[in-house]
C-alpha positions in Angstrom: 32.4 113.0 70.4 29.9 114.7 67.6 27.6 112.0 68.7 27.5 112.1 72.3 27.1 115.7 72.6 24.1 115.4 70.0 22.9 112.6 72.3 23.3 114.8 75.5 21.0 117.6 74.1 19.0 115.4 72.7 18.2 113.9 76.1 16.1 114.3 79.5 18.9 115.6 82.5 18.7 114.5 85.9 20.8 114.8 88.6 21.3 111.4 90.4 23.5 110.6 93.3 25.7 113.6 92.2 26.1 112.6 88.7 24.3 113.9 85.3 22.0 111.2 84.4 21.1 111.9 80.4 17.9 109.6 79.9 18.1 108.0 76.1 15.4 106.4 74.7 17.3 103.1 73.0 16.7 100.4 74.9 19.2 98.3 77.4 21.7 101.2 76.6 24.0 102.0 78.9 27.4 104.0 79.2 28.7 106.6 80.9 30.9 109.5 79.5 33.2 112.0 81.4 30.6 112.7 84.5 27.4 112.0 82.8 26.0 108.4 82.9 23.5 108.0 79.5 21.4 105.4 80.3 18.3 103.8 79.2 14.7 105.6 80.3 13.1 102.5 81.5 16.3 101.3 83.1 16.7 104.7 84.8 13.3 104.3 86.2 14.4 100.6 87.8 17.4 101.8 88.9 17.2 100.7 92.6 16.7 97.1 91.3 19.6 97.7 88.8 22.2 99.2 91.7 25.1 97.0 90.3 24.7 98.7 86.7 24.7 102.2 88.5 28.1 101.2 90.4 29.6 100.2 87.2 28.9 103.0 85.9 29.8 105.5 88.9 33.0 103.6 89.2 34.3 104.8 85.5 33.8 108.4 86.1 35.4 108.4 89.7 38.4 107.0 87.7 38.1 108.7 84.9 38.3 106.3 82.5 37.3 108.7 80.0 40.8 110.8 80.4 42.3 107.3 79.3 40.0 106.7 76.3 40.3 110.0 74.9 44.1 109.7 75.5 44.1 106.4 73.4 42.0 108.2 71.0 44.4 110.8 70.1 47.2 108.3 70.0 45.3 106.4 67.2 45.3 109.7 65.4 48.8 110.2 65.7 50.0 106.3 65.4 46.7 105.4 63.3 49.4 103.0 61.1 50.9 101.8 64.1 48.8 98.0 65.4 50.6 98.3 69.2 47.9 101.3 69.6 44.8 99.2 68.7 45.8 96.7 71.0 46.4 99.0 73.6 42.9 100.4 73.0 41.5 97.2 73.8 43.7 96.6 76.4 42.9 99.6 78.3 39.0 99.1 77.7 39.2 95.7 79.6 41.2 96.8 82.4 38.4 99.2 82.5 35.8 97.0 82.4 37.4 94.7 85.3 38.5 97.7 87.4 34.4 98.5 87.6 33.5 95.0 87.7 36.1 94.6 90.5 33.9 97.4 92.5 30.9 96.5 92.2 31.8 93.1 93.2 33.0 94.6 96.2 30.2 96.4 97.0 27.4 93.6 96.8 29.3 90.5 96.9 26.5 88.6 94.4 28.9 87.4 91.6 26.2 85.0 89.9 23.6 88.3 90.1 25.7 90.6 88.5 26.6 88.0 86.0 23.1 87.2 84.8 22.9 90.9 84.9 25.7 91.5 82.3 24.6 88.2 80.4 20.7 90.1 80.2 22.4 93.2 78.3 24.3 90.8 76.3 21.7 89.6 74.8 20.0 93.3 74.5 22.4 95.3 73.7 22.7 96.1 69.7 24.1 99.8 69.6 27.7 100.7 68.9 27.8 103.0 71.8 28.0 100.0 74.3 30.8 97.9 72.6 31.7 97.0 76.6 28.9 94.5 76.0 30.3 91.9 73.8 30.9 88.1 74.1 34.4 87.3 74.1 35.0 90.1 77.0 31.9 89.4 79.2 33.6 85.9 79.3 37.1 87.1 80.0 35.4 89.1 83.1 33.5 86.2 84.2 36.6 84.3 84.7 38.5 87.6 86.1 35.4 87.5 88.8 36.4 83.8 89.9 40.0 84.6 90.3 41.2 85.4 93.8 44.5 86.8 94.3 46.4 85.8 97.0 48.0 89.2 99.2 50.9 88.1 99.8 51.4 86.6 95.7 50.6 90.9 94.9 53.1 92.0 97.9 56.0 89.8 96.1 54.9 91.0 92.4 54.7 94.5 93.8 58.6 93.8 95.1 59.7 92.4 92.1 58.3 94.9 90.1 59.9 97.6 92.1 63.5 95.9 91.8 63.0 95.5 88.3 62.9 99.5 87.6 65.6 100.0 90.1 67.7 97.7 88.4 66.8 98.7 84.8 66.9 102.5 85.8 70.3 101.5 87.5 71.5 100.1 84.4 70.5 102.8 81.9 71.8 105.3 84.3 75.8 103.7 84.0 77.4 104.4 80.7 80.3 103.2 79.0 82.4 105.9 80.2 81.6 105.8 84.2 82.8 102.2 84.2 86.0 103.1 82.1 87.2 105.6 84.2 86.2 103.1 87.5 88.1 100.3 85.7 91.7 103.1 85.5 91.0 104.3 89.2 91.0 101.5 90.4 94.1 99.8 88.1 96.0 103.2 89.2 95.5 102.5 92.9 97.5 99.2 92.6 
């Protein structure tokens, strides 16, 4: 947090399409962080060739994925000897990462652009700050941009999912001694 802040004053503001635009000077740098997007000068200035990165971007601070990472963040300090939070962390971060992919592929339709996009800051990117940008997960979301899913296949998974908490909740909710005094009622009315 120390260092973003020191990067925000540190940095040229603009105001662009209602967000805080914080213009950095490291290069092929981008990342966005509560509702300011830091981002690259040079990039910034190309930004209408570069629309797909600025959707990314826009789409994790119109769902806060922020609120989630500081969340997990807190929960490492709490849990830092517990390994279920780490994988959580990276968990989350994917889902993150696909959730904006999944928009911007929406929005413009151009899988093989915005793959050689995200393949060009690959190869660019060398700065902690945009740990998004690494080989393993740009080639999990490359696959997760292939995969269709059927409607239907997510109605049924929504249904099961459902049943599956009613049951459970059902479950937890009956205790040994509800089902006891059931079992005399009923042994009482014969």
């Amino acid at each position: 947090l120390v260092k973003i802040k020191r990067l925000y004053q540190q940095s040229e503001k603009e105001i662009y399409d209602e967000l805080i635009v914080c213009k950095i000077s490291k290069p092929h740098q981008v990342f966005s962080f509560w509702k300011t997007v830091f981002i690259d000068r040079n990039l910034f200035e190309t930004i209408s060739k570069n629309e797909t990165i600025w959707i990314h971007e826009k789409t994790h601070i119109v769902q806060r994925h922020s609120v989630d990472v500081l969340l997990v963040e807190l929960c490492k300090i709490v849990f830092w000897f517990h390994p279920m939070v780490y994988l959580y962390e990276r968990h989350i971060k994917m889902n993150h990462e696909y959730l904006a992919d999944e928009t911007v592929l929406k929005q413009t339709n151009d899988v093989k652009a915005y793959q050689y996009k995200l393949l060009d800051y690959l190869e660019n990117s060398n700065s902690s700050l945009a740990s998004t940008f690494n080989f393993k997960l740009t080639q999990k979301r490359f696959m997760m941009m292939k995969n269709q899913t059927n409607p239907t296949i997510k109605t049924i998974t929504k249904v099961f999912v459902a049943f599956g908490i009613i049951a459970t909740t059902t479950f937890v909710a009956c205790n040994n001694d509800d089902v006891g005094q059931s079992t005399e009622n009923i042994e009482s009315k014969k």
